[in-house]
Every structure is written in structure tokens, then in C-alpha cells.
C-alpha positions in Angstrom: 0.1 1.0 -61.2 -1.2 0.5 -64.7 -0.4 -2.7 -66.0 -0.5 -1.9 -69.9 2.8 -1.5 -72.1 2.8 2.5 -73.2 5.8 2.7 -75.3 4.0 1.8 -78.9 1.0 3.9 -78.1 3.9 6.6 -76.9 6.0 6.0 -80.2 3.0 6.4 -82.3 1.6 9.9 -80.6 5.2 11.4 -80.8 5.4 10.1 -84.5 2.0 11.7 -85.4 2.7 15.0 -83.2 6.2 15.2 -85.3 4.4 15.5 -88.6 2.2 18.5 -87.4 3.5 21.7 -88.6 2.1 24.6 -86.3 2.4 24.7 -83.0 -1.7 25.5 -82.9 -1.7 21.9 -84.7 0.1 20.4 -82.5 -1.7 21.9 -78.9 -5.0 21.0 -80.9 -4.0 17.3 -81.2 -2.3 17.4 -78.0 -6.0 18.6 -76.3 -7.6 16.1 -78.5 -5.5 13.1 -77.4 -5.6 13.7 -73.3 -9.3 13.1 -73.7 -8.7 8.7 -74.9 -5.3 8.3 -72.6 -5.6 5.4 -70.5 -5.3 7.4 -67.6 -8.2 10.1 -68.2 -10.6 6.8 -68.6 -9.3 5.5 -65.9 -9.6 8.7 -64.2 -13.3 9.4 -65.4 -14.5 5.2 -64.7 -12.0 3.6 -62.2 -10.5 5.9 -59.9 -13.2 9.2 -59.3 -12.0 11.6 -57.1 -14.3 12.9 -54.4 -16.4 16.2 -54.1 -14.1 16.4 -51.1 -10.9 15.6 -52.9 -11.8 17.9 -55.6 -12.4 20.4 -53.1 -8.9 19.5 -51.4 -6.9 20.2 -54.7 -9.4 23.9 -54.9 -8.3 24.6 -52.5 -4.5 23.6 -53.1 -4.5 25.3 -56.5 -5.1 28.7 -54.4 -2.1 28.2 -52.3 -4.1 26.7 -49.2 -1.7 25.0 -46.9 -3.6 21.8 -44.8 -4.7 23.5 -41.6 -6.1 26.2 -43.8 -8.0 23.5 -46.0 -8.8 21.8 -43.1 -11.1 24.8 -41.4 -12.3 25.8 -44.9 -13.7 22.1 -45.1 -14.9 22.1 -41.6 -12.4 18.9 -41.1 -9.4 17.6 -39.2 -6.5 18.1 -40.5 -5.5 14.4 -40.7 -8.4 14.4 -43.3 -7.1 16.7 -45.5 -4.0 14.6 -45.6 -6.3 11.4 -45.8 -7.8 13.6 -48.9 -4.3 14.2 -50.4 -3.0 11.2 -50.0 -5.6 9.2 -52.2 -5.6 12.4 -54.4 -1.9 11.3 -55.3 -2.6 7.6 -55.9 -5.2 8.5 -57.9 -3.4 11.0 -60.0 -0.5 8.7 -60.4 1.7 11.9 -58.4 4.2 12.9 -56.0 3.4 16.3 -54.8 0.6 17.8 -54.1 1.8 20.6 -56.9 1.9 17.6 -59.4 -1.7 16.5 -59.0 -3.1 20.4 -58.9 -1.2 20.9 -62.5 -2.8 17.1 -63.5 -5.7 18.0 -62.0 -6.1 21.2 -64.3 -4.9 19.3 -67.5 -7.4 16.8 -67.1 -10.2 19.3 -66.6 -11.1 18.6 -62.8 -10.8 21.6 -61.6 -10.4 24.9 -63.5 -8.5 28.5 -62.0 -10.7 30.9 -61.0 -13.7 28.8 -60.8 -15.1 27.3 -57.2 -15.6 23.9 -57.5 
């Protein structure tokens, strides 16, 4: 769990997304900010997800259940749920659904492209 306070750096993004008129200003702020969140750096220097991770939530994104994962990754299927398991901790989730949509926010993995 991230130790740092949120709530100012919170109060002060809501305050600046307020004063944005369109709502092509505000999804271009929004897709500017992601990119310095505390959890994207912590994401992109702390906590890197595998190649086989990645290749877990792929896989998940195209509605893969964990025995199907499993023989497309030529593992067991305790793996894959080794593989989702510290896929959640590291995307701060609950559900395997969370971290796919977190997943794709962040840029890790992309529909319609193979990872």
C-alpha cells in the first residue's frame, strides 16, 4: 500500500479539471496527468510486471479463462493464478477485470494488439 497522503494532490487535479471547459480539454489533461501519478511511476520503476504477466492480462483482455491461458502459455494452471495474483498487487486491484481496464489505461497492453 502506498504510504503517501493523496487527498491535496486529489483536491488540486479535481480543482484544475473543474476549470476546463470542453470535454476534449478535460480528457487531454486527464491523459496528460496519468503519465506523473504516483502509481504509473511506481508502475514503470517499482513494481514491473512481467513479459508473462503482461501476457496473462493479453490474454485476459480477450476473454481467456485460466486453463485456456494456461495452454496458450504452455504453463500450469496454478501459474497463471501465481501470474494474476501478483498482477493484482501490482495494479493495486481486485478482479482480474479491474487490472485488464488499469492495464489498458496505463498503456501496458493495448486491444487488438499481441503483446
Amino acid at each position: 500500500m502506498l504510504s503517501t497522503n493523496f487527498e491535496p494532490i486529489a483536491a488540486q487535479l479535481l480543482s484544475r479539471l473543474n476549470r476546463l471547459r470542453t470535454k476534449q480539454q478535460k480528457v487531454q489533461f486527464l491523459a496528460e496527468t496519468i503519465s506523473i501519478t504516483p502509481l504509473y511511476q511506481r508502475l514503470l520503476f517499482d513494481e514491473r510486471l512481467t513479459s508473462s504477466e503482461v501476457a496473462c492480462l493479453y490474454w485476459a483482455m480477450q476473454g481467456k479463462r485460466t486453463q485456456e491461458t494456461a495452454k496458450l502459455l504452455g504453463v500450469s494452471q496454478q501459474t497463471v493464478k501465481n501470474y494474476q495474483h501478483a498482477i493484482l498487487r501490482k495494479l493495486h486491484c481486485s478482479t482480474i477485470e479491474q487490472a485488464v481496464f488499469r492495464a489498458i489505461q496505463l498503456g501496458v497492453i493495448q486491444p487488438g494488439k499481441f503483446h
